[in-house]
C-alpha positions as MATLAB code, in Angstrom:
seq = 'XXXXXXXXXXXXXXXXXXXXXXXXXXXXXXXXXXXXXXXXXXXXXXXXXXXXXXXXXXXXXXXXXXXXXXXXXXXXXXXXXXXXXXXXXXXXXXXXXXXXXXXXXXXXXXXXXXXXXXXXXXXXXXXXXXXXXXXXXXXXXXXXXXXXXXXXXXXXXXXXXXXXXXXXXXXXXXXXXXXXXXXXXXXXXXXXXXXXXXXXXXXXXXXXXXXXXXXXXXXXXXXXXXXXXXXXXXXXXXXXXXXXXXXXXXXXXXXXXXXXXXXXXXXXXXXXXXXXXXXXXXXXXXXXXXXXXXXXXXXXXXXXXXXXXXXXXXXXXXXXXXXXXXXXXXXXXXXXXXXXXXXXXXXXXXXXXXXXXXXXXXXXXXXXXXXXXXXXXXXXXXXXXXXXXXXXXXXXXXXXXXXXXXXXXXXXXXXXXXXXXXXXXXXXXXXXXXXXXXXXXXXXXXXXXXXX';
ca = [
      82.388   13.178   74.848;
      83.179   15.534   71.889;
      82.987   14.134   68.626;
      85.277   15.337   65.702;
      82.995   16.308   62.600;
      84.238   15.941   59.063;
      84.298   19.015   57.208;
      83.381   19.681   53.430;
      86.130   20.899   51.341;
      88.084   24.354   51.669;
      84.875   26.845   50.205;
      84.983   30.084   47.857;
      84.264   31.067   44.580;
      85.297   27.700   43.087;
      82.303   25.907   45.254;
      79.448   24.383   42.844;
      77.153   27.034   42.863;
      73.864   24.872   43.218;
      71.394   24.636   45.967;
      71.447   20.769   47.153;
      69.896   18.964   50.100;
      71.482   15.811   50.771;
      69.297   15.773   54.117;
      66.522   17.308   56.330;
      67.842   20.530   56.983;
      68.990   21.182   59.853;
      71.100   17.905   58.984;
      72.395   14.972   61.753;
      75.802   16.580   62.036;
      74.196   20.666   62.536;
      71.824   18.974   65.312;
      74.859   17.392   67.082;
      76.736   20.448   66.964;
      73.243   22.668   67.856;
      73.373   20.665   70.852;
      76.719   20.881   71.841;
      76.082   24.626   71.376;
      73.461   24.634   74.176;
      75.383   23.472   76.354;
      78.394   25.492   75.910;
      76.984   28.862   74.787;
      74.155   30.823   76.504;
      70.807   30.824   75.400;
      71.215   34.610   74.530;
      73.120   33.691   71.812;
      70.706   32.801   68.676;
      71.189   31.188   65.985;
      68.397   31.470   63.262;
      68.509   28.876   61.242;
      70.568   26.167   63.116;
      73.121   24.472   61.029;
      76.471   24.749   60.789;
      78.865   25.976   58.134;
      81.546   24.155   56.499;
      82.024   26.074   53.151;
      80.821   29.005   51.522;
      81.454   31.178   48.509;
      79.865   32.886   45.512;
      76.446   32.804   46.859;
      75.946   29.254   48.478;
      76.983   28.084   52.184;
      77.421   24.515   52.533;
      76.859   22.736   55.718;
      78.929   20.007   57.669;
      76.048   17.585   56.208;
      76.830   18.289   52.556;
      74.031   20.513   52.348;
      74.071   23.290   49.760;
      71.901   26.586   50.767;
      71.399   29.438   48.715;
      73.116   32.770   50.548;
      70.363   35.516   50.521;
      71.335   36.691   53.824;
      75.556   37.194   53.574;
      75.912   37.074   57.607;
      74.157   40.364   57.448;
      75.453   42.367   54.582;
      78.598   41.563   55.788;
      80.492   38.926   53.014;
      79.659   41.107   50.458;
      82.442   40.387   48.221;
      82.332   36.966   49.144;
      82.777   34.610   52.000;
      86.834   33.629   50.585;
      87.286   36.240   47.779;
      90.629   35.128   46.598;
      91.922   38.704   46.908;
      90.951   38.445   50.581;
      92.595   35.515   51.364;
      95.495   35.843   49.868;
      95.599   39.693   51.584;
      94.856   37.981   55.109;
      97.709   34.971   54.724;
     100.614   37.226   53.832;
      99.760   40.202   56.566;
      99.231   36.812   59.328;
     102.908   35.863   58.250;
     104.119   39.541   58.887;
     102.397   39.943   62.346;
      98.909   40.017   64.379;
      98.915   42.975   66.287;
     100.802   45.393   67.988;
      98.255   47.653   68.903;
      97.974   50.899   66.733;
      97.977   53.283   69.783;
     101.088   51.952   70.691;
     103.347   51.442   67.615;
     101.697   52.069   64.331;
     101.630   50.170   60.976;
     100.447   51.388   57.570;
      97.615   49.266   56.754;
      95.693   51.535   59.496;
      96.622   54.455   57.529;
      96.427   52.936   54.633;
      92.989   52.391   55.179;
      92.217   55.615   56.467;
      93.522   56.991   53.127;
      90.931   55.064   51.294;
      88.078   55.755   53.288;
      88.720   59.523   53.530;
      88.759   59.229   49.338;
      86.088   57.455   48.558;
      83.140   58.445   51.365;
      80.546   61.116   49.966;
      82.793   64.914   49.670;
      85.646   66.415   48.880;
      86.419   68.381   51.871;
      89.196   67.422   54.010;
      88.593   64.102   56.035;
      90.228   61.844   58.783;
      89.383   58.442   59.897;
      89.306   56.201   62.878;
      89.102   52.638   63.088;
      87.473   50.375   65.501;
      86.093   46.501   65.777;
      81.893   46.782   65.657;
      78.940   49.054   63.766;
      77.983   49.611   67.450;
      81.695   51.052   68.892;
      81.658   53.388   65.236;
      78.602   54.721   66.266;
      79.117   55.502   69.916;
      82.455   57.063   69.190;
      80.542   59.223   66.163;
      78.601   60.458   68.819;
      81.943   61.284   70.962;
      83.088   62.915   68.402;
      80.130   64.972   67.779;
      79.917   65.769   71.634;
      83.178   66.952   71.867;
      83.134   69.118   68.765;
      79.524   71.074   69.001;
      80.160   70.634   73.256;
      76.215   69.934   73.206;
      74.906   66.477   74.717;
      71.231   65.585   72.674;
      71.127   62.930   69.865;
      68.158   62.756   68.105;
      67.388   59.175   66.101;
      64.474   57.739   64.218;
      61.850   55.323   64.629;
      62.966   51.679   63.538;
      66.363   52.674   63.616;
      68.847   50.390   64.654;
      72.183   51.071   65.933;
      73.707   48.391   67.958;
      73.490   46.444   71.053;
      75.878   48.325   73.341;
      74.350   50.403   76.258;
      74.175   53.719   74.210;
      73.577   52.238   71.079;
      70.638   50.210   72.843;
      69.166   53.766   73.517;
      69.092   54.928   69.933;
      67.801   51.789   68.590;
      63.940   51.387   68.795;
      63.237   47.954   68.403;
      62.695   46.614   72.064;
      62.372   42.921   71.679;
      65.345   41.521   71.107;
      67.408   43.986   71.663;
      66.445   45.911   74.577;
      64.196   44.336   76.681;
      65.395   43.683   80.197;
      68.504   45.448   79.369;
      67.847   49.166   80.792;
      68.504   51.807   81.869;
      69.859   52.984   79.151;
      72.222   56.413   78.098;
      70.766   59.603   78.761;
      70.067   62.459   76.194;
      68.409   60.342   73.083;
      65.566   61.791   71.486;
      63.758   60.215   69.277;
      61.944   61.558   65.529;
      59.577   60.551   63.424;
      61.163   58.872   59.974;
      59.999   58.671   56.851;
      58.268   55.159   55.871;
      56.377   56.182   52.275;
      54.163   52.639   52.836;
      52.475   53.530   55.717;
      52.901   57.848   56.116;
      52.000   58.620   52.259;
      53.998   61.270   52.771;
      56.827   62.740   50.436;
      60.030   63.556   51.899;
      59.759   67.150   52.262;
      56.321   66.998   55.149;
      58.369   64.112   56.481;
      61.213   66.154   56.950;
      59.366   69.085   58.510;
      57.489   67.079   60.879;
      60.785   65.775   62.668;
      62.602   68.896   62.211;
      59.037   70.094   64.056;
      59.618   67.674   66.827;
      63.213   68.239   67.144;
      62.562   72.351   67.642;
      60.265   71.496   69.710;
      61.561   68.343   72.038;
      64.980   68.521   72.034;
      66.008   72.470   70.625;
      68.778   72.596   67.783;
      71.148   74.586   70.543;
      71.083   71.352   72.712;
      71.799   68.941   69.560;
      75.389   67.509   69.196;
      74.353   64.925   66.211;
      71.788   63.506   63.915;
      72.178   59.601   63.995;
      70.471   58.173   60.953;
      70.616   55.067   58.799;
      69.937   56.347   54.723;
      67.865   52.827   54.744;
      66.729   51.237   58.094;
      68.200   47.884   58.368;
      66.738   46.133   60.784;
      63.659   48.765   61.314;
      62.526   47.078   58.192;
      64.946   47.941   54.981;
      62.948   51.558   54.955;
      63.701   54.049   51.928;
      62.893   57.555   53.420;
      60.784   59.413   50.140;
      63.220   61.191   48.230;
      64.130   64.678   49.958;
      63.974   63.606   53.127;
      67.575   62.865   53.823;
      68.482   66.043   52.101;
      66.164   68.258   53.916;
      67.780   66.983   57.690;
      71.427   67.898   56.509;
      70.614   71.168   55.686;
      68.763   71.686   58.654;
      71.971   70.431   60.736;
      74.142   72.254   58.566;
      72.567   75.391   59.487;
      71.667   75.109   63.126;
      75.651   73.485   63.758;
      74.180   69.768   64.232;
      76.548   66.799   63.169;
      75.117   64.733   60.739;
      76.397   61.050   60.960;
      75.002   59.034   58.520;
      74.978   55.415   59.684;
      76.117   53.365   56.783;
      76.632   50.150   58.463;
      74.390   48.262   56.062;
      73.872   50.118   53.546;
      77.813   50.483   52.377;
      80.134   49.359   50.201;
      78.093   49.190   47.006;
      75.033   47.375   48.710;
      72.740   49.698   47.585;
      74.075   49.970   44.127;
      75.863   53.133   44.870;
      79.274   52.772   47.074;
      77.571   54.335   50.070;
      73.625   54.854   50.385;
      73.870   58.624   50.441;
      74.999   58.879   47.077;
      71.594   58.400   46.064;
      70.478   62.096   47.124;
      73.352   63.843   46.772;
      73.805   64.017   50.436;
      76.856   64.692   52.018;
      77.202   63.739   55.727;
      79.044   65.152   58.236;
      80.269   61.930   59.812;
      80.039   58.442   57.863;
      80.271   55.247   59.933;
      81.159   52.154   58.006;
      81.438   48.283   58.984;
      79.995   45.138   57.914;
      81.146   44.777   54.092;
      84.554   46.567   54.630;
      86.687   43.937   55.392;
      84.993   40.418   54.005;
      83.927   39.034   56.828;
      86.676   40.434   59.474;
      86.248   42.417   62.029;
      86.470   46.459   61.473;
      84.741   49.189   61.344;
      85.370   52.853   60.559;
      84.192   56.826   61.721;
      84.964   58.984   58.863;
      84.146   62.438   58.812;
      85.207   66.157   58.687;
      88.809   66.842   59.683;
      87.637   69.770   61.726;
      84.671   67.511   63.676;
      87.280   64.467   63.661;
      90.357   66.509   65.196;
      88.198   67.532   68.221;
      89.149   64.552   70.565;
      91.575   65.083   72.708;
      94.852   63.029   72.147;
      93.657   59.307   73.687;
      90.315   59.975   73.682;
      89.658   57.547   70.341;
      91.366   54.305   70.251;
      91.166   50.901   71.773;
      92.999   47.805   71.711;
      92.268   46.253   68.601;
      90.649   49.358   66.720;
      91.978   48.893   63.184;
      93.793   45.111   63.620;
      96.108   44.795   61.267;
      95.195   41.347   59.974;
      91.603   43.047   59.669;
      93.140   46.020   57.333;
      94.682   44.325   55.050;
      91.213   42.292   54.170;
      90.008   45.877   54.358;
      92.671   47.287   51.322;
      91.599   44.044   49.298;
      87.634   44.280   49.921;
      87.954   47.977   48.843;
      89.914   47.745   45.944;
      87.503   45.089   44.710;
      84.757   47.729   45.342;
      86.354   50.501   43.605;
      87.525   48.351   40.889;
      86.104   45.130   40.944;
      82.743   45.692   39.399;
      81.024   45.205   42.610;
      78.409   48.112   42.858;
      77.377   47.702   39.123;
      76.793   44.061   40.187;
      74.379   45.556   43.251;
      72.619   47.062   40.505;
      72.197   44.221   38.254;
      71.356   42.098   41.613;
      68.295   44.989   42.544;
      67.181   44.705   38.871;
      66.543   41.126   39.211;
      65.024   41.040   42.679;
      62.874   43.813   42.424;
      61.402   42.078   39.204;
      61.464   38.985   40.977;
      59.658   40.269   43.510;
      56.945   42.757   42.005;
      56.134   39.762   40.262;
      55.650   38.049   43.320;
      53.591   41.013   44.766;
      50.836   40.765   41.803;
      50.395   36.772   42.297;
      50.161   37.474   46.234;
      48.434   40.236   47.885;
      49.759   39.594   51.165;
      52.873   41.609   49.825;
      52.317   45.115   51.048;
      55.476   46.346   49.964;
      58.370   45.848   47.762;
      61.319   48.373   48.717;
      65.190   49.091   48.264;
      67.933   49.418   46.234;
      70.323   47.552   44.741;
      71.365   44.222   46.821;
      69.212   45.658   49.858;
      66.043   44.461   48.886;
      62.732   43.701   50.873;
      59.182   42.576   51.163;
      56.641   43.724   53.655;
      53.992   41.180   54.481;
      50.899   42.245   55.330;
      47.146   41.400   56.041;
      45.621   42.168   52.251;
      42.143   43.453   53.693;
      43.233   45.597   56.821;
      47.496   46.412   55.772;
      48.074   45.099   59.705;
      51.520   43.312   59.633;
      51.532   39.492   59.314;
      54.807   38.757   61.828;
      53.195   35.122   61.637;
      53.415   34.840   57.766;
      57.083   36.381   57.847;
      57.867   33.571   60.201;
      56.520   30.812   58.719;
      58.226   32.018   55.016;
      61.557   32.099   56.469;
      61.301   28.721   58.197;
      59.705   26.970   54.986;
      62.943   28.487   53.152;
      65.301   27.399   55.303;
      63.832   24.200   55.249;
      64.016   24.027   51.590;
      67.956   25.187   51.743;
      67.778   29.133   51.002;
      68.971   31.639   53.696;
      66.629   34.304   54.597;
      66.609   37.033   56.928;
      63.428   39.065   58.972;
      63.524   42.098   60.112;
      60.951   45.072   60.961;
      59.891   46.835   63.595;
      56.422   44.665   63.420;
      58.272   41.154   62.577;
      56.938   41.207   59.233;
      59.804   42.394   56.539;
      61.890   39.979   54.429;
      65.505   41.338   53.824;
      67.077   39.913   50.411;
      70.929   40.458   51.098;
      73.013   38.297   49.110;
      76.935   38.342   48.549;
      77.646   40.091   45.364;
      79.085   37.563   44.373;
      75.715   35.301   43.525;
      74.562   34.620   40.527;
      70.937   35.803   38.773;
      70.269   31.792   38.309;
      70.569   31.387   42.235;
      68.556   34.744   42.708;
      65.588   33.658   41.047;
      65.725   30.035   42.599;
      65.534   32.103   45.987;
      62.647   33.680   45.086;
      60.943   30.468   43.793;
      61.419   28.903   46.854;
      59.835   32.320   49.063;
      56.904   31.907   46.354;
      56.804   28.050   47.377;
      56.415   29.144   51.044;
      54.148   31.789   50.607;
      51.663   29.066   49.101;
      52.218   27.087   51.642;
      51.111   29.044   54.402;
      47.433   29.434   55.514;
      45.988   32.237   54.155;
];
């Protein structure tokens, strides 16, 4: 028998901006609907903290219960300018009226283009660009890497450790994390080579030895004549929100640049003013080759985005890029309106305020606790590494038990980390520094809760 829940009111910006628990979170109604899940959707499927949306906005979700839970997670750096920005909706409704979908391989529209335009203005360089659209991070990476193949006519990739780049059969190859994402999955894609990354916490090493000790292994494994691309994320997302030391980025691209290697940066998280810079890169002055953008670039719809050198981009034969509903049209216009906001809508100066508060928020934290190795990021792409204080060995059992205390206690928090040990602070930019700092009193609650 299906049961018809009652919903809380129509969410966005104008929802109270409080964290409230009317009940044990998860609540009655998220259980019932956590069960019906089991039995409709496969076990695969996870869901991390198990109750159910009703309404969100600013930086609160609120569940079919009536429960109010602080947003420090944003469905993954995704609803970055808000779960219902206004602009968004409003966007959405009037391209719905218009039409769907015809399929932009078949007959075009001009939001594609549109959005195309944008991109190829605002990613890092002047130089001539084109864009391509598609649904997922994952299909904007493999298709970088088409790209890349079909314009050096080479076949090696070379990645990093704790990279992650999707959950698709090649992008399962250049991710490194095996458990979830890989295990029992195999074989994957031929031709991925893997490099050591910079991870300043645990190497002590600045950016330029970094940088020669993969460029080492690359010579050496793989052989720059053999490389099509360099796949790498300017910040590891799920490998554990990773800065590389400065120089390290910068040092790769100019090796690519002079041994004819693509150099995709893989912006997926990290764009879109997350980092308090539109795209990651910025930070260092580097200028990639190929850029591939998703998550925040649409508020919460599905698209994502291969921008890059009109030269490298042009080399696909005609119908070789494409796919059904690669750049929907309901999807680009929330893209136009998320992007103007991000141009113009104060957005990455917001990132910055958001990292200013967090990461003093945090360091804070770090002197009361010692089991904080680490804190790291920038902007609204903040983390802490928890550790064992006497021997720096990960604490994947700590990590756990913070996240479930703070979901308990209605705050949204995301793990992530090679080891199982990193907390990820990714809230919409659209929070405010009063629900920030009640986030992090609630992770300091949790960490004195645990055993030490």
């Amino acid at each position: 028998m299906t049961t018809t829940l009652a919903l809380a009111p129509v969410g966005g910006p104008t929802l109270p901006q409080e964290r409230r628990i009317l009940t044990e979170i998860p609540g009655p109604k998220s259980r019932e609907l956590f069960s019906r899940k089991q039995h409709a959707v496969p076990g695969g499927v996870n869901i991390a903290l198990p109750v159910f949306a009703a309404a969100a906005g600013g930086g609160v979700v609120v569940d079919v219960d009536g429960n109010s839970l602080i947003d420090l997670g944003s469905g993954i750096a995704v609803t970055s300018v808000g779960n219902a920005a206004p602009e968004v909706v409003e966007a959405v409704t009037a391209q719905v009226a218009q039409f769907t979908h015809t399929c932009f391989t078949i007959t075009g529209y001009e939001g594609y283009v549109a959005v195309a335009e944008k991109l190829n203005r605002l990613t890092p360089g002047d130089h001539e660009k084109r864009t391509a659209l598609f649904n997922s991070g994952a299909e904007a990476v493999e298709n970088a890497v088409k790209i890349a193949r079909s314009h050096t006519r080479r076949q090696a990739v070379v990645v990093f450790d704790h990279a992650y780049h999707g959950r698709t059969n090649l992008t399962m190859a250049m991710t490194a994390k095996s458990m979830p994402y890989k295990s029992g999955f195999g074989p994957f894609a031929s031709e991925i080579h893997r490099a050591s990354l910079s991870y300043p916490y645990r190497d002590g090493r600045s950016g330029p030895e970094a940088a020669a000790i993969a460029i080492s292994e690359i010579e050496k494994q793989v052989g720059a004549e053999n490389l099509a691309a360099i796949v790498i994320e300017p910040i590891q997302g799920e490998g554990g929100f990773i800065v590389p030391a400065p120089g390290f980025l910068p040092a790769l691209a100019e090796w690519a640049r002079e041994n004819g290697v693509v150099f995709i940066a893989d912006e997926i998280q990290t764009g879109f003013s997350r980092t308090g810079a539109l795209f990651a890169c910025e930070h260092e002055g580097v200028v990639p080759d190929l850029i591939t953008t998703a998550k925040g670039i649409a508020g919460g719809l599905p698209l994502s985005a291969v921008t890059g050198r009109a030269e490298i981009m042009d080399a696909a034969h005609a119908g070789g890029l494409g796919g059904t509903y690669g750049g929907n049209p309901v999807a680009c216009a929330a893209a136009l309106a998320s992007l103007e906001l991000f141009e113009h809508g104060g957005l990455t100066e917001r990132a910055r305020e958001i990292g200013v508060v967090l990461r003093g928020a945090l360091n804070a934290l770090r002197v009361e606790d010692q089991r904080i190795g680490d804190v790291r990021g920038r902007g609204a792409m903040m983390a802490i590494e928890l550790v064992d204080p006497g021997t720096g060995e990960p604490d994947a059992a700590l990590t756990k038990s913070v996240a479930e205390y703070a979901g308990a206690a209605g705050v949204i928090l995301l793990t992530c980390g090679t080891y199982g040990n990193v907390i990820r602070f990714l809230p919409p930019l659209t929070i405010s520094d009063d629900l920030l700092r009640e986030g992090v009193r609630v992770v300091r609650e949790a960490l004195a809760a645990a055993p030490r």
